[in-house]
N, C-alpha and C positions, 0 to 999 in steps of 0.2 A: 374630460377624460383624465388629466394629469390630477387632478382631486379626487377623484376615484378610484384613481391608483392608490394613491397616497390613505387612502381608507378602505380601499383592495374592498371595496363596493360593486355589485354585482348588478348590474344594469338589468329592469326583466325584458323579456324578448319582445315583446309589443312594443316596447321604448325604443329596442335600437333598433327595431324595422322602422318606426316612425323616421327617427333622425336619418338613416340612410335615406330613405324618400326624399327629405327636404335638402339632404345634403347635395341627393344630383338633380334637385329641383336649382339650388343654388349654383351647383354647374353651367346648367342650363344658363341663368341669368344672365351669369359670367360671360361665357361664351358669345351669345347672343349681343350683350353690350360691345364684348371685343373687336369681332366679327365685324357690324355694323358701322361702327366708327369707323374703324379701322377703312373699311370701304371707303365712309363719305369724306372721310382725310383722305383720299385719291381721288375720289370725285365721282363715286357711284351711290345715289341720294336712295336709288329703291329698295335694295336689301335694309337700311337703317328703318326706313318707312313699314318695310314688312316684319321686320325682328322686332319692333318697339310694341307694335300691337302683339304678338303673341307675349313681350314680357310684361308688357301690363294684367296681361290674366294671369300670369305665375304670382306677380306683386296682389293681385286681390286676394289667390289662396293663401298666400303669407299674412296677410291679414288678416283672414279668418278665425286662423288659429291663434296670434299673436295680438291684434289690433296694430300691428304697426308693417308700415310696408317694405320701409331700407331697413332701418336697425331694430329686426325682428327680438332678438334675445330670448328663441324660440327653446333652441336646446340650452340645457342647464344641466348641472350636477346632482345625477340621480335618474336623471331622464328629458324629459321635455318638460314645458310649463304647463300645460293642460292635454286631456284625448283630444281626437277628433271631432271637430261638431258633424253632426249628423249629414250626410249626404256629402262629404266634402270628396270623397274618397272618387264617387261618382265623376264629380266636376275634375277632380287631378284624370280619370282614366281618359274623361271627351277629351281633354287638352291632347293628352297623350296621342290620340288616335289622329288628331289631325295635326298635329306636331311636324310630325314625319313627312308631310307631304310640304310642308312651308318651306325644312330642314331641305325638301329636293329642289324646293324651286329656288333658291339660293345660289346652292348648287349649281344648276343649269347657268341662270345668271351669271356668273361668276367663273367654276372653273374656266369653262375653255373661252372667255372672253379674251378675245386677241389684246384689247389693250392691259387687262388685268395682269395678262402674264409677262408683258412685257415691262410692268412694272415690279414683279414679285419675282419673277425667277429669275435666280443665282444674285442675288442681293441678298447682301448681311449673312455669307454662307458662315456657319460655323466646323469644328470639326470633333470631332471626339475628343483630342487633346484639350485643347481652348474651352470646349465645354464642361470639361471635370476642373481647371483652371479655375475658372469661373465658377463653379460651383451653381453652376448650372441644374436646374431640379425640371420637373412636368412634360410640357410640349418643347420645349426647346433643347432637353436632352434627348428625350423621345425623335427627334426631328435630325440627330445625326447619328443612328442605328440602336443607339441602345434600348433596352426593353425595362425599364425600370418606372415603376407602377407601385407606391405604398398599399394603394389596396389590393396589389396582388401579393408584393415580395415581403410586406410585413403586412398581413390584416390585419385589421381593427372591425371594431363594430360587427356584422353580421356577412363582409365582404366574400367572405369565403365560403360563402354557401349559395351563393350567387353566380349566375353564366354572364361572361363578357367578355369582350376581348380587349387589349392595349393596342392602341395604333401605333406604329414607326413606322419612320421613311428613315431614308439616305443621304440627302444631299445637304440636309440641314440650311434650307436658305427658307425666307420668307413664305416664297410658294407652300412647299412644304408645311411649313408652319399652318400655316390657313387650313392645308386639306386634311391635320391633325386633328384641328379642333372642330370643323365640320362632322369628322368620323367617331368626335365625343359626344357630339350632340346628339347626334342618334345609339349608341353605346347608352347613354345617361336614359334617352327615350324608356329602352329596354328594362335597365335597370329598376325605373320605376314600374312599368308594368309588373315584374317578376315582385315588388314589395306589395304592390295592392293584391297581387292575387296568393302570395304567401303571407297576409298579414293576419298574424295571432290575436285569440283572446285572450284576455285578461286584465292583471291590474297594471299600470303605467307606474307605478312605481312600488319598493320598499320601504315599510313605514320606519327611515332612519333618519333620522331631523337633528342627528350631527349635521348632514351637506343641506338637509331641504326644509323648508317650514312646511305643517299639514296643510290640507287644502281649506280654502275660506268657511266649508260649512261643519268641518270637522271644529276649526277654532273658536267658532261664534255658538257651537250648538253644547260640546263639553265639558270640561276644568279642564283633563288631560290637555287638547286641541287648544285649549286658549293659553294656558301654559307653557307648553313648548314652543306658540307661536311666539310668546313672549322673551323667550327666554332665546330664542334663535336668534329675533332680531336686536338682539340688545346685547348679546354675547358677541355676536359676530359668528364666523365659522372657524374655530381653531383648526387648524389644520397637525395633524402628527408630523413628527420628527420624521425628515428623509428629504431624497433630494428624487427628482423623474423629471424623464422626459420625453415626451409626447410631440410624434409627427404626424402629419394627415393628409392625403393629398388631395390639398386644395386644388381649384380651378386654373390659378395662376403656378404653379408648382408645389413645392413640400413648404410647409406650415407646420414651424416648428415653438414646443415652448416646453422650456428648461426649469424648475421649479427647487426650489432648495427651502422648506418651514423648517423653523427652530421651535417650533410649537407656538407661536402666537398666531394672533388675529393677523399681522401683516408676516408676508413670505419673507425670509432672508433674502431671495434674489427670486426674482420672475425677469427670463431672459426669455424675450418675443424673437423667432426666425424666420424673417417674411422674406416668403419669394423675390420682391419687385428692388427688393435693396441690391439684390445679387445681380440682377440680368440687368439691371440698368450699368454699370460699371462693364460692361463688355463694349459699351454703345461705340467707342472708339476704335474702337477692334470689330468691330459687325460693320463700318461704315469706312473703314479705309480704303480710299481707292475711288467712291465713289462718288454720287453727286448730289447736291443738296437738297434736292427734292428728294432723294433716294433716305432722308435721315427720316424722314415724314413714316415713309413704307415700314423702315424697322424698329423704329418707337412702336409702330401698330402692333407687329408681331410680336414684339416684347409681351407682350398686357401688362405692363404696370400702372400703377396708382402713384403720384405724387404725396400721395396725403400717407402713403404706408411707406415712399420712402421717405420724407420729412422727418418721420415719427422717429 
């Protein structure tokens, strides 16, 4: 998206319904991993057991389209990497339909579990103040009253032509947390339903091979097509003069990147702003007062990744 800016590239509508699909398929994922762990780090092994099998079938349709399962490298600049293979669309709505009913049995499981909640409520409470402190962004601002949602309060993509809602609560403690991103997972449900049955025809992308090379049978069958493949990947992608910045709301909060070209092949500055750097630096402040087993609970609700805050 920040490359596209920067070449004020016009996405066609079949592209960014695509990418939305797979972006709250990636929700999905998200969640699901959170969720599950998060559980069996307390000591409930059936929701991890039941989450893992529905995110295996999300991991095969990311494969479909991509051949790779974790580091998809689906979406790209200009659009996606390739259409739909045929019937895929099918196999995303079954998931969908039975989705929702996994999303309940978790649910059940889980909230009103006597020992659940005595693990999870009012642990790691946050407050509005400490949360803007922190720079706090997704479920865990959402989680002490505030309504702030990229894809509502600045849309991107095709967000705004879309029905859903933002979940908040109050109290801002772990509980909380959990019953947020349950109430995403089914929001996300929706969301893809609403793309498969508004999904557009047409071409998946502009033929501008500044950002994209043509596709394989264009380059092997023309001059034009064998040309530009050439000359794209041997050139690199110069990027124009300016500087953008581009937030998204990620699964783990706002997903930010800062971008400044002086006109070559490599950026003057690409500044990454990942959610998991931020909320991890609160961990002392979410865990004062309590008990050591209690560090376990609010690491879960955090959702971070070590390897994104490492980086």
């Amino acid at each position: 998206m920040a490359i596209e800016k920067l070449f004020k590239y016009h996405v066609t509508r079949r592209a960014t319904y695509i990418r939305v699909l797979f972006l709250e398929i990636t929700r999905i994922l998200n969640h699901i991993m959170s969720l599950t762990t998060h559980a069996l780090d307390i000591g409930a092994l059936t929701p991890f057991l039941w989450g893992f099998e529905e995110r295996e079938k999300l991991m095969n349709i990311y494969e479909k389209v991509s051949g790779a399962r974790m580091h998809a490298a689906y979406i790209r600049p200009g659009g996606v990497h390739q259409d739909l293979p045929l019937l895929l669309l099918n196999e995303i709505y079954a998931f969908c339909e039975t989705f929702e009913y996994r999303v309940k049995e978790i649910d059940e499981l889980l909230t009103n579990n006597r020992i659940w909640k005595q693990r999870l409520l009012n642990i790691g409470i946050a407050t509005v103040t400490y949360a803007k402190n922190f720079g706090f962004t997704g479920v865990l601002l959402r989680s002490t009253g505030i309504k702030w949602d990229l894809r509502k309060n600045t849309p991107y993509e095709i967000y705004k032509e879309l029905q859903f809602e933002v979940p908040i609560s109050r109290n801002g403690d772990c509980y909380d947390r959990y019953l947020l991103r349950i109430e995403e997972l089914s929001q996300s449900n929706w969301l893809i339903f609403q793309c498969i049955k508004n999904l557009p025809l047409g071409d998946m992308s502009l033929p501008n091979f500044f950002i994209k090379p043509p596709d394989k049978y264009t380059a092997k069958t023309t001059i034009q097509g064998m040309i530009q493949h050439y000359c794209f990947f041997s050139n690199k992608l110069n990027l124009k003069k300016g500087e953008v910045y581009i937030g998204v709301e990620a699964p783990k909060g706002e997903f930010g990147l800062f971008l400044i070209s002086n006109g070559r092949i490599v950026p003057y500055r690409c500044k990454i702003r990942s959610p998991g750097y931020f909320h991890l630096q609160s961990i002392n402040y979410l865990t004062k007062g309590h008990l050591l087993a209690d560090v376990v609970t609010v690491i879960g609700t955090l959702d971070i990744v070590f390897g994104e805050v490492d980086r």
